[in-house]
RONULUM-428005 format. One record per residue (C-alpha): residue number from 1; x, y, z; residue in one letter. Coordinates in Angstrom, 1 decimal. Example, Ala and Ser with C-alpha at 12.3 -4.5 7.8 and 13.67 -1.06 7.14 Angstrom:
// residues 2
[tilo 1; [12.3; -4.5; 7.8]; 'A'],
[tilo 2; [13.7; -1.1; 7.1]; 'S'],
END
This chain:
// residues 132
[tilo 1; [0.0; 0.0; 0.0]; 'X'],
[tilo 2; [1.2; 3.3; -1.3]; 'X'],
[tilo 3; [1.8; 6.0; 1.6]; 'X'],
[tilo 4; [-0.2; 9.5; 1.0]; 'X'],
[tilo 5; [3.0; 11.5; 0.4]; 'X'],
[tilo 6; [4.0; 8.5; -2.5]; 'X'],
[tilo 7; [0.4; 9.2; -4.0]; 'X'],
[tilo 8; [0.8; 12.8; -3.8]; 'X'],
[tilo 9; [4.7; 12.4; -5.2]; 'X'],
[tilo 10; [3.4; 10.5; -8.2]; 'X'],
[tilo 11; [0.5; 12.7; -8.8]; 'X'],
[tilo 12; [2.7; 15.7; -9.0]; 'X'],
[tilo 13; [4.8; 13.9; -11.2]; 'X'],
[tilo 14; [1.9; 13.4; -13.4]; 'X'],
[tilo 15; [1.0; 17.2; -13.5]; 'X'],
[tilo 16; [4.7; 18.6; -14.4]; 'X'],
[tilo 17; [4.7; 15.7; -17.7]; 'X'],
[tilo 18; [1.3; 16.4; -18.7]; 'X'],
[tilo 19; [1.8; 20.1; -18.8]; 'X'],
[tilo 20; [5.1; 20.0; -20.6]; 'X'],
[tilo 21; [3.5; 17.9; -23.3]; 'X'],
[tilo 22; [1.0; 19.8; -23.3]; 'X'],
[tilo 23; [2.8; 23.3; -23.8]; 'X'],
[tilo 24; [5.7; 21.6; -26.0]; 'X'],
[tilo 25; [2.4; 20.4; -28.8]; 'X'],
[tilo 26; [1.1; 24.0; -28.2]; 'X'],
[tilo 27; [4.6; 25.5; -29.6]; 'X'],
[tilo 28; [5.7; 23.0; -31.9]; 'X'],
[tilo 29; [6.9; 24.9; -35.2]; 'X'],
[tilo 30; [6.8; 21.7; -37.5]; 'X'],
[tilo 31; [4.1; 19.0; -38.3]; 'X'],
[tilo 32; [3.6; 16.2; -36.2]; 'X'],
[tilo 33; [5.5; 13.0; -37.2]; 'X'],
[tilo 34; [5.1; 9.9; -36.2]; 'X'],
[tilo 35; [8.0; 10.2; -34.2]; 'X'],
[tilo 36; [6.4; 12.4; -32.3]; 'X'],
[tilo 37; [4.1; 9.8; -31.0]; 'X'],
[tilo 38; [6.5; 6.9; -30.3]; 'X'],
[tilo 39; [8.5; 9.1; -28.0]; 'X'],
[tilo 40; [5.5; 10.9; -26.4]; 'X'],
[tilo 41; [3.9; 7.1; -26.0]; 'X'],
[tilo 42; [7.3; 6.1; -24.1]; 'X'],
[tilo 43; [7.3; 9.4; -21.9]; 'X'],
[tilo 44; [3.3; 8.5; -20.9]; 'X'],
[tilo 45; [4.1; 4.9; -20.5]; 'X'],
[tilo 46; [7.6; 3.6; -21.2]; 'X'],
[tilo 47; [9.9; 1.3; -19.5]; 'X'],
[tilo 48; [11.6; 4.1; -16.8]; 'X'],
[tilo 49; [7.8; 5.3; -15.6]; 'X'],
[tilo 50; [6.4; 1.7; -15.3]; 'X'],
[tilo 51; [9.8; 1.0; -13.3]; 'X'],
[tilo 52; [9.1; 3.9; -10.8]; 'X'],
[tilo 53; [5.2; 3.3; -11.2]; 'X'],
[tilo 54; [4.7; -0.2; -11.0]; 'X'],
[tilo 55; [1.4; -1.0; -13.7]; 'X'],
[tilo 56; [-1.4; -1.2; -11.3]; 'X'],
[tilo 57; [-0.4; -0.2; -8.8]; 'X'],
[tilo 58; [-2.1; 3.2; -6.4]; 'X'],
[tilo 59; [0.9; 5.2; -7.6]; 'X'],
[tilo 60; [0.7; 4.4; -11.4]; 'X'],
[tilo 61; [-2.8; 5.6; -11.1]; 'X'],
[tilo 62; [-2.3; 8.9; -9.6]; 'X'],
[tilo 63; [0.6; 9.6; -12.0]; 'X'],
[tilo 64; [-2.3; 9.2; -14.6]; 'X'],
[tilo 65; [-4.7; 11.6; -12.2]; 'X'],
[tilo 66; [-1.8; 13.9; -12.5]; 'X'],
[tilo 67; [-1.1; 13.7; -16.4]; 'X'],
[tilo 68; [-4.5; 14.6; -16.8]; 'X'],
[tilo 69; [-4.9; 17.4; -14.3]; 'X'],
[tilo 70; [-1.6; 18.7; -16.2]; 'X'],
[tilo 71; [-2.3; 18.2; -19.7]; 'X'],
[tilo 72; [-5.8; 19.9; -19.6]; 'X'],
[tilo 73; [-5.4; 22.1; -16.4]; 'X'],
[tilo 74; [-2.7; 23.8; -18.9]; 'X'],
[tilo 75; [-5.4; 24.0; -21.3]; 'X'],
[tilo 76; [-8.2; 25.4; -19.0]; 'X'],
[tilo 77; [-5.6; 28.5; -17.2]; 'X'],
[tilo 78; [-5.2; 29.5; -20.9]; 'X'],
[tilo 79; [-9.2; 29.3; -21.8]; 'X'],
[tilo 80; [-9.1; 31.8; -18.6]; 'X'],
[tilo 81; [-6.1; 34.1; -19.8]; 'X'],
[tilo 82; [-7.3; 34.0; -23.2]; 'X'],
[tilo 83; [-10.9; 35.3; -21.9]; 'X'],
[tilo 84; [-9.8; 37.8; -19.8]; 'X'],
[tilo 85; [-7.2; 39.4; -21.9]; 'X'],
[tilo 86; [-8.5; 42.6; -23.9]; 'X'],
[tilo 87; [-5.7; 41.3; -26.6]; 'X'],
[tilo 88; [-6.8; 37.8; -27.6]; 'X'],
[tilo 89; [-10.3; 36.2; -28.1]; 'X'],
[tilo 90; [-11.8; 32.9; -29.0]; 'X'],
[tilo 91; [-10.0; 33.3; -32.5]; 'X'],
[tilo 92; [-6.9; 32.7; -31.1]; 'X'],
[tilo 93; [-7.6; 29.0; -30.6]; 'X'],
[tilo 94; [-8.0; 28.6; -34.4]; 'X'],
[tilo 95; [-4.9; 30.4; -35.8]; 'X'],
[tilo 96; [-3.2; 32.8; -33.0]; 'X'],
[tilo 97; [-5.1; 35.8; -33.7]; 'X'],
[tilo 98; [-4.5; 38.6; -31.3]; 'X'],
[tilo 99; [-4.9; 42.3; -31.5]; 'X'],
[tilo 100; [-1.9; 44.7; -33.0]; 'X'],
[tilo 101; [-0.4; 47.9; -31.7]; 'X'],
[tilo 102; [-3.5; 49.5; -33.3]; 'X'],
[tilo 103; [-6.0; 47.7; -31.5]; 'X'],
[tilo 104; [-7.3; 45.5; -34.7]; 'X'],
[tilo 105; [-7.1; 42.2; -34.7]; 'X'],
[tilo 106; [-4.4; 40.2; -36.8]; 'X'],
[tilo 107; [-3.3; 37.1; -37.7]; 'X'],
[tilo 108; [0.4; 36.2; -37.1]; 'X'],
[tilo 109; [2.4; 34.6; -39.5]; 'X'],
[tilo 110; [2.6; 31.0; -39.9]; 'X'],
[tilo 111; [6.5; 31.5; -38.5]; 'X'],
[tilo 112; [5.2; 32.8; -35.5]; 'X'],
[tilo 113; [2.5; 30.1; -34.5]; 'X'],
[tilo 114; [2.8; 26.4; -34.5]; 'X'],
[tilo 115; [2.5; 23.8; -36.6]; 'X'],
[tilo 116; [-1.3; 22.8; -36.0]; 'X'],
[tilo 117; [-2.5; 26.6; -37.3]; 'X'],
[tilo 118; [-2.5; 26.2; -41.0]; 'X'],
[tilo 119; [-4.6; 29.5; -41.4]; 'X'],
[tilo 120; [-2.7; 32.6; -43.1]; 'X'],
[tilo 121; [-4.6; 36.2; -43.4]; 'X'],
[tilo 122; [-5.1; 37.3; -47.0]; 'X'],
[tilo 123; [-4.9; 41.1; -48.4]; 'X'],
[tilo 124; [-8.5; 41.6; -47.6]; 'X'],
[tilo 125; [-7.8; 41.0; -44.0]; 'X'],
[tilo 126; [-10.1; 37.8; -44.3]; 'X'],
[tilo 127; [-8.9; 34.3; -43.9]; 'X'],
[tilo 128; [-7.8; 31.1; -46.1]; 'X'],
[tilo 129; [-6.5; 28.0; -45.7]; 'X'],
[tilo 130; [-2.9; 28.0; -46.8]; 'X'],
[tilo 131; [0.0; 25.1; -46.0]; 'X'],
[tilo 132; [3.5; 26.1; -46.0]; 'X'],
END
């Protein structure tokens, strides 16, 4: 039986992994390659975790508590930033847009945004899809 400070240990654990994966996919500046999966597949669940986190076992599960609370807890404090900034809305989950030094609302350049935006702003100021 796992101690409270061991759960606690793990679960923390848990939280710092989930929210580094979470903001290194949220600032990632190519596509995502299949490499990409097998090495975040052996950070989740590989051979050194399952060694310090037995599989099922109390502490295993509270690492997984934790990569959840991580990964989406990162995901939920920038919903809140994002809503109560007067520089970004909604939009800038779709492609980064965010307000200028004039106050109207631009979209960055594909450069400055990461992989998984593939919108780019036209002349008109509207929006199309575009790859690079």
């Amino acid at each position: 039986m796992s101690t409270f400070l061991q759960l606690l240990g793990a679960c923390c654990f848990g939280i710092l992994i989930g929210w580094y994966i979470y903001y290194i996919n949220r600032h990632r500046k190519d596509d995502v390659q299949f490499s990409d999966l097998v090495t975040l597949v052996g950070v989740l669940g590989g051979a050194t975790v399952l060694t310090v986190f037995p599989e099922e076992s109390d502490l295993f599960g509270a690492y997984g508590v934790g990569l959840a609370f991580g990964f989406f807890g990162y995901f939920v404090l920038l919903i809140i930033l994002v809503k109560r900034s007067d520089n970004f809305d909604t939009d800038y989950f779709l492609d980064g847009r965010n307000k200028d030094e004039n106050g109207k609302m631009r979209v960055p350049p594909l450069s400055d945004r990461g992989a998984g935006a593939a919108m780019n702003a036209n002349s008109s100021g509207g929006i199309e899809g575009h790859r690079e």
